[in-house]
Z-matrix of the N, CA and C atoms (Angstrom, degrees):
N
C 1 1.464
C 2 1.523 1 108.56
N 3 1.762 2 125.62 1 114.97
C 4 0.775 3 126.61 2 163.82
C 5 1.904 4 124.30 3 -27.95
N 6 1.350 5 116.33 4 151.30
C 7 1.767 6 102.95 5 178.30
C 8 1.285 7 113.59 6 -86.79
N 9 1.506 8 129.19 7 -28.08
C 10 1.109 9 130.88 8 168.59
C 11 1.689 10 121.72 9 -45.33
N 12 1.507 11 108.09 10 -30.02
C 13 1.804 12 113.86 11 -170.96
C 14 1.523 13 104.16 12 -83.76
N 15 1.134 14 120.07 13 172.14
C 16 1.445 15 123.94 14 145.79
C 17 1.461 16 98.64 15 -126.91
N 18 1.852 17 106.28 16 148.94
C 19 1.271 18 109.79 17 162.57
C 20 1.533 19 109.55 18 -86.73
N 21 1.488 20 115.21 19 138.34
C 22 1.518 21 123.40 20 167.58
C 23 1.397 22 111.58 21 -103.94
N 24 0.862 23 130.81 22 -33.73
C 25 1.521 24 135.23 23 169.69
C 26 1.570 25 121.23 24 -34.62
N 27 1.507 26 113.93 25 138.60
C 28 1.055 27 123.55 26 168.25
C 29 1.706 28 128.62 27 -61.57
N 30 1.358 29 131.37 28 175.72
C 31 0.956 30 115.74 29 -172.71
C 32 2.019 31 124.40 30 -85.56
N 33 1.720 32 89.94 31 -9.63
C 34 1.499 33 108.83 32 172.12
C 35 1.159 34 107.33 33 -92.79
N 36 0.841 35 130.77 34 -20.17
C 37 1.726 36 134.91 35 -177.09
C 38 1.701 37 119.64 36 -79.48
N 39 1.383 38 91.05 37 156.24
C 40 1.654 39 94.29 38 169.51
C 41 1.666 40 104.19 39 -79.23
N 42 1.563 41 112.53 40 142.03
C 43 1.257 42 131.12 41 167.79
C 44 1.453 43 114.03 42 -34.70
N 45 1.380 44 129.42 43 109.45
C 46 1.232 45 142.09 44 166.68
C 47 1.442 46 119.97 45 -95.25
N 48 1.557 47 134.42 46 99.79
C 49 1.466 48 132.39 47 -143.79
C 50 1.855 49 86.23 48 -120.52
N 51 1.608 50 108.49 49 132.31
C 52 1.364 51 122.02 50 170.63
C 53 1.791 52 83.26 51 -119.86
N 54 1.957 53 95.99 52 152.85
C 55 1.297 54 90.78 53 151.20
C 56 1.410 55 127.61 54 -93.07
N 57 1.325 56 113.08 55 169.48
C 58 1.685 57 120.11 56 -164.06
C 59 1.360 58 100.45 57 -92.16
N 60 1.389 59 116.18 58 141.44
C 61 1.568 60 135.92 59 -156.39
C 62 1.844 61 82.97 60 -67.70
N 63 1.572 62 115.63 61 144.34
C 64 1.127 63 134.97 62 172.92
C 65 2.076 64 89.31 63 -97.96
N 66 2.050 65 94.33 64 112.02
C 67 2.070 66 77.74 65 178.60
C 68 1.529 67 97.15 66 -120.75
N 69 0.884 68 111.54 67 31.58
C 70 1.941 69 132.70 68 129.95
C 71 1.123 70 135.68 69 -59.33
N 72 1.374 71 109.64 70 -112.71
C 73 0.844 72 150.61 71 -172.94
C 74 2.217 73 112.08 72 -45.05
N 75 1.294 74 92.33 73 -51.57
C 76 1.191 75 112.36 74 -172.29
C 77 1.552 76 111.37 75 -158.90
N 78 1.655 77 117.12 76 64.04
C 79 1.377 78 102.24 77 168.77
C 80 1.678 79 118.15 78 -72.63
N 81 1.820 80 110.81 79 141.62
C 82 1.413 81 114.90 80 147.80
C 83 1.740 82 117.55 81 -15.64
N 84 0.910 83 97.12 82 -70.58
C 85 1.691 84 100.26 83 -150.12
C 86 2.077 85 93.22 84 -72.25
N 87 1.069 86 99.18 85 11.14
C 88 1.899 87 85.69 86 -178.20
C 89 1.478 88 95.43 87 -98.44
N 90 1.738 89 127.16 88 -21.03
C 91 1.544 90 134.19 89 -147.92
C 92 1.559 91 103.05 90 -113.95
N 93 1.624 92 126.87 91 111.27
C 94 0.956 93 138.73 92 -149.42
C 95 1.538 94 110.89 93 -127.07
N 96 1.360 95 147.05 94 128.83
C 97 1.320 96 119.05 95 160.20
C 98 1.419 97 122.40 96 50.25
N 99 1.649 98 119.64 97 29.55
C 100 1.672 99 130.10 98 163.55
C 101 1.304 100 96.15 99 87.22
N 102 1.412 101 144.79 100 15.49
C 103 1.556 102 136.27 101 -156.60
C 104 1.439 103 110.06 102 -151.85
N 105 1.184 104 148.09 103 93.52
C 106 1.810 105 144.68 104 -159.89
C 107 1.667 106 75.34 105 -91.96
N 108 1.869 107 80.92 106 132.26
C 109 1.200 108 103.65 107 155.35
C 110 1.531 109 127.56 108 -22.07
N 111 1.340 110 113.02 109 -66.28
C 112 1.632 111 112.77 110 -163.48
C 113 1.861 112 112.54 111 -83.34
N 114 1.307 113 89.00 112 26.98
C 115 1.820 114 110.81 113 167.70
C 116 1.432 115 97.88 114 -119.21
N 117 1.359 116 137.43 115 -68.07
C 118 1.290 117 102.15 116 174.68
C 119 1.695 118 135.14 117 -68.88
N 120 1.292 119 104.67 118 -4.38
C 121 1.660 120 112.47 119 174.44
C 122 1.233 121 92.40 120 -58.89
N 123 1.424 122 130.64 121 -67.14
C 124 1.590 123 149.33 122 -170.57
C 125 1.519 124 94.46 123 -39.98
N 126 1.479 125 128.47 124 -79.84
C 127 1.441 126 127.01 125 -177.23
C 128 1.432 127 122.41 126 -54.38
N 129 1.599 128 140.92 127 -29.15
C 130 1.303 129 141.42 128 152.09
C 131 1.293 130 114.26 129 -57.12
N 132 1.610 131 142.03 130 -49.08
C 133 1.254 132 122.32 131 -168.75
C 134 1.796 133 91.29 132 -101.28
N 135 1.954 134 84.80 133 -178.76
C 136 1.418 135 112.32 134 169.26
C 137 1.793 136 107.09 135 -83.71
N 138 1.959 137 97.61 136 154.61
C 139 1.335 138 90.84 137 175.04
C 140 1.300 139 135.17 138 -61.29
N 141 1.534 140 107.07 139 -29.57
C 142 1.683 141 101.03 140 158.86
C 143 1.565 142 122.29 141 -61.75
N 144 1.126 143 118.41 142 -16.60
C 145 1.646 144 113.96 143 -176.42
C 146 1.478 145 82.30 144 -83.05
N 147 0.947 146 111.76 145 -72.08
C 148 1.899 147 119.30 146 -157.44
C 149 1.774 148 101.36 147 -36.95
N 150 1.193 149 111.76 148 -50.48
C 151 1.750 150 121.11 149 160.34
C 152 1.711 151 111.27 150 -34.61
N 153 0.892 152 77.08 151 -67.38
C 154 1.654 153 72.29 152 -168.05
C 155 1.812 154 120.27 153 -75.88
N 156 1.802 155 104.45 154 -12.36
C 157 1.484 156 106.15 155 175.61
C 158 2.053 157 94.34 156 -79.76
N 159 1.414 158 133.87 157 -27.64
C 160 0.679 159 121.71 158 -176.09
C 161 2.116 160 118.38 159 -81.95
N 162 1.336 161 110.29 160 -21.45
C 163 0.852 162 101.46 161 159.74
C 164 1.660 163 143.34 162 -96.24
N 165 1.844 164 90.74 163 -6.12
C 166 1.464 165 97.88 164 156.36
C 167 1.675 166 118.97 165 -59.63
N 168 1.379 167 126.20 166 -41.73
C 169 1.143 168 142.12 167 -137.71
C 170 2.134 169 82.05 168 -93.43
N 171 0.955 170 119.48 169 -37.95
C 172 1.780 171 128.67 170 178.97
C 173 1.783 172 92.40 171 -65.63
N 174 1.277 173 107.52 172 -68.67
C 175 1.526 174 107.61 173 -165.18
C 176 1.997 175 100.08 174 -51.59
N 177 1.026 176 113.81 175 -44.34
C 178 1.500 177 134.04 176 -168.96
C 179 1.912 178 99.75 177 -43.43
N 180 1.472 179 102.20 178 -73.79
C 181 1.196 180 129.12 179 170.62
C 182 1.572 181 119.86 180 -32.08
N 183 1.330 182 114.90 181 -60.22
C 184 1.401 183 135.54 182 164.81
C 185 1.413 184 142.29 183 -78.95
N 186 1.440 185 100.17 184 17.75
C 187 1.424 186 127.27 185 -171.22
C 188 1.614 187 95.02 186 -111.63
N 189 1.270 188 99.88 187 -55.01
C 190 1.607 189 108.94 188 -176.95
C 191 1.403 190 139.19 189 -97.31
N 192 2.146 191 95.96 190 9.22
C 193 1.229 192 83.50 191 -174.15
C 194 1.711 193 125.47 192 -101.12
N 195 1.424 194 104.00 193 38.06
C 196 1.270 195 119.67 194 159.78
C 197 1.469 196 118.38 195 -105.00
N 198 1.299 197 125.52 196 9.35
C 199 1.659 198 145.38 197 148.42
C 200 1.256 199 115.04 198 -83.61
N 201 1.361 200 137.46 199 -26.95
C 202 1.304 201 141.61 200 -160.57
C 203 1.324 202 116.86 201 -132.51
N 204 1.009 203 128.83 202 -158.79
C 205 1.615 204 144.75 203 -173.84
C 206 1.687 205 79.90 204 -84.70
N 207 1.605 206 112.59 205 105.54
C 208 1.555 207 117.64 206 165.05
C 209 1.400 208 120.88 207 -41.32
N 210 1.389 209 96.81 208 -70.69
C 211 1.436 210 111.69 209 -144.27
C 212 1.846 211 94.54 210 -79.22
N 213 1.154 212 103.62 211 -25.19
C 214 2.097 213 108.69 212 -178.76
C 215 1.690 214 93.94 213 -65.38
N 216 1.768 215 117.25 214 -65.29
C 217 1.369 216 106.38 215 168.34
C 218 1.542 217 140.49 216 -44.97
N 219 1.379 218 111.63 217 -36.17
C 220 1.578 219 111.21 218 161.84
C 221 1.165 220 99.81 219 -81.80
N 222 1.715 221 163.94 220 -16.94
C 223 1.116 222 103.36 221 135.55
C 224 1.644 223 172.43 222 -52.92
N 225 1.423 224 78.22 223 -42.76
C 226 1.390 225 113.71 224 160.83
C 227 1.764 226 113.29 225 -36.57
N 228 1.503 227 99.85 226 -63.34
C 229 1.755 228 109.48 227 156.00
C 230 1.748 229 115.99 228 -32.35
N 231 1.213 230 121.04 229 -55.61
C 232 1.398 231 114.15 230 -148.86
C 233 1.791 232 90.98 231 -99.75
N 234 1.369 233 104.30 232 -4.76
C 235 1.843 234 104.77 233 178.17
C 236 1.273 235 94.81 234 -72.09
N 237 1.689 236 129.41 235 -72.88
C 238 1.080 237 130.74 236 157.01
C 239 1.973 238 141.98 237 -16.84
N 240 1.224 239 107.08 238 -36.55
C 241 1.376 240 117.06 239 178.13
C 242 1.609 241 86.74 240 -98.03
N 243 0.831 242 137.63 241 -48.18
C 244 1.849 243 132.95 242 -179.55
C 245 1.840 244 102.51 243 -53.10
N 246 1.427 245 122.67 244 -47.93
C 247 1.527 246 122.41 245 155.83
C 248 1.601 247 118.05 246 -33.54
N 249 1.291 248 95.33 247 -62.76
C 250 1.296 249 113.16 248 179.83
C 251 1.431 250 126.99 249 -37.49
N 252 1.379 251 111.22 250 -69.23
C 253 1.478 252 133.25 251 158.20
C 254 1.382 253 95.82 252 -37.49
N 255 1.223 254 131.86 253 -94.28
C 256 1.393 255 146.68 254 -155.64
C 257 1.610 256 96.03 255 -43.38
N 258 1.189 257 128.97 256 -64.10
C 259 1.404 258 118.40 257 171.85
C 260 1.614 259 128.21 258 -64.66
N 261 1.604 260 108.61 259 -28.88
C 262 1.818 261 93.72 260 155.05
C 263 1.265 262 123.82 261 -96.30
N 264 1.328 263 125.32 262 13.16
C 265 1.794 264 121.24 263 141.83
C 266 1.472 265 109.03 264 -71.11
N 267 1.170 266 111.62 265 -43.12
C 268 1.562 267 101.22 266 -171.46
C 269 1.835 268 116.16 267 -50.11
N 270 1.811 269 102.39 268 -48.12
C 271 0.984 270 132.46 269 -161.47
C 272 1.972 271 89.49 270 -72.55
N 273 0.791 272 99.40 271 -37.48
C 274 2.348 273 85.94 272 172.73
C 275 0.810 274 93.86 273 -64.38
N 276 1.690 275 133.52 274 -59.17
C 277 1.380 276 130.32 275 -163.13
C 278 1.299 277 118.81 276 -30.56
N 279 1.114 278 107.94 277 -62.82
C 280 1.604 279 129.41 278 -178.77
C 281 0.966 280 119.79 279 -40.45
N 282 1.597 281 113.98 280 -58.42
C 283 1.415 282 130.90 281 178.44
C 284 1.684 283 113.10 282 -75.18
N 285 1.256 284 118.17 283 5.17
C 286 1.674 285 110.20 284 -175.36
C 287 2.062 286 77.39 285 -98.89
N 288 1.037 287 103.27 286 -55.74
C 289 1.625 288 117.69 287 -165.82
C 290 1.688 289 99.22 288 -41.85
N 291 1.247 290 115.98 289 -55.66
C 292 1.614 291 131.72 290 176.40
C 293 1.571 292 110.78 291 -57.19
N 294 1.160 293 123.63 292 -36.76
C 295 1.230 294 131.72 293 176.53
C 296 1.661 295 116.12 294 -94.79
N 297 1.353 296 95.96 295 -22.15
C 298 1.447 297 80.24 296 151.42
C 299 1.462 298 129.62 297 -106.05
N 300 1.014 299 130.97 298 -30.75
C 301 1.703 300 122.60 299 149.32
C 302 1.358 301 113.47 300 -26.55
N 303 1.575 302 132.95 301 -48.17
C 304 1.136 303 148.82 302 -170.16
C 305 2.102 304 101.80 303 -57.04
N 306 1.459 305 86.54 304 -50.73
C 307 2.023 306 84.10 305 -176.11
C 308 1.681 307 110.89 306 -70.18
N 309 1.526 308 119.32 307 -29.84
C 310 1.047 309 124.20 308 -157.06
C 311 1.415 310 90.97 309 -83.42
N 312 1.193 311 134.35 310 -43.58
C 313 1.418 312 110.77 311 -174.03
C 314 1.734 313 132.71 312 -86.55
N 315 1.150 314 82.47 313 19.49
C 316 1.566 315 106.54 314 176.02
C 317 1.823 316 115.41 315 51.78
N 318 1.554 317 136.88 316 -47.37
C 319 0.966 318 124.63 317 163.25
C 320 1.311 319 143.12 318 -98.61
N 321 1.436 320 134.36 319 122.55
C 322 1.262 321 87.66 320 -170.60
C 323 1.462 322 116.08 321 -111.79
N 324 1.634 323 106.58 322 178.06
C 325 1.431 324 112.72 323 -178.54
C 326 1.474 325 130.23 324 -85.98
């Protein structure tokens, strides 16, 4: 049996395979009304808040994950710092794009 499945099936029955909740990556209980939580966290704050809720949430993870299920908490950690990255590349992006519009139009307002 693959690790990803669980069997639900009884012991007379044919094998009935669900997949097993991803509580990483994409837990159930974070995804609400078509929208996961850490998409509207992202759309309510600023990118410096959103920065720092994402690297609270890394430090958070990695503080405790020698109290908890380790290896689930360092993931959880590197899901978070992988956010992170991905949103401060985006965030140069922006600013090379802004700064360059900025030279090309020669004055500014």
């Amino acid at each position: 049996m693959p690790n990803d499945f669980i069997n639900d099936s009884y012991e007379d029955e044919a094998p009935l395979y669900r997949m097993r909740e991803d509580l990483v990556n994409g837990p159930l209980h974070y995804n609400s009304g078509g929208i996961e939580c850490i998409e509207a966290m992202e759309a309510m704050l600023s990118k410096e808040e959103f920065i720092g809720y994402l690297r609270g949430n890394s430090f958070k993870y990695r503080w405790r994950f020698v109290l908890k299920d380790g290896t689930q908490d360092l993931k959880k950690a590197r899901w978070y710092e992988d956010r992170l990255l991905k949103v401060y590349e985006n965030n140069l992006n922006l600013k090379e794009v802004e700064s360059d519009n900025g030279q090309e139009g020669g004055a500014d307002c």
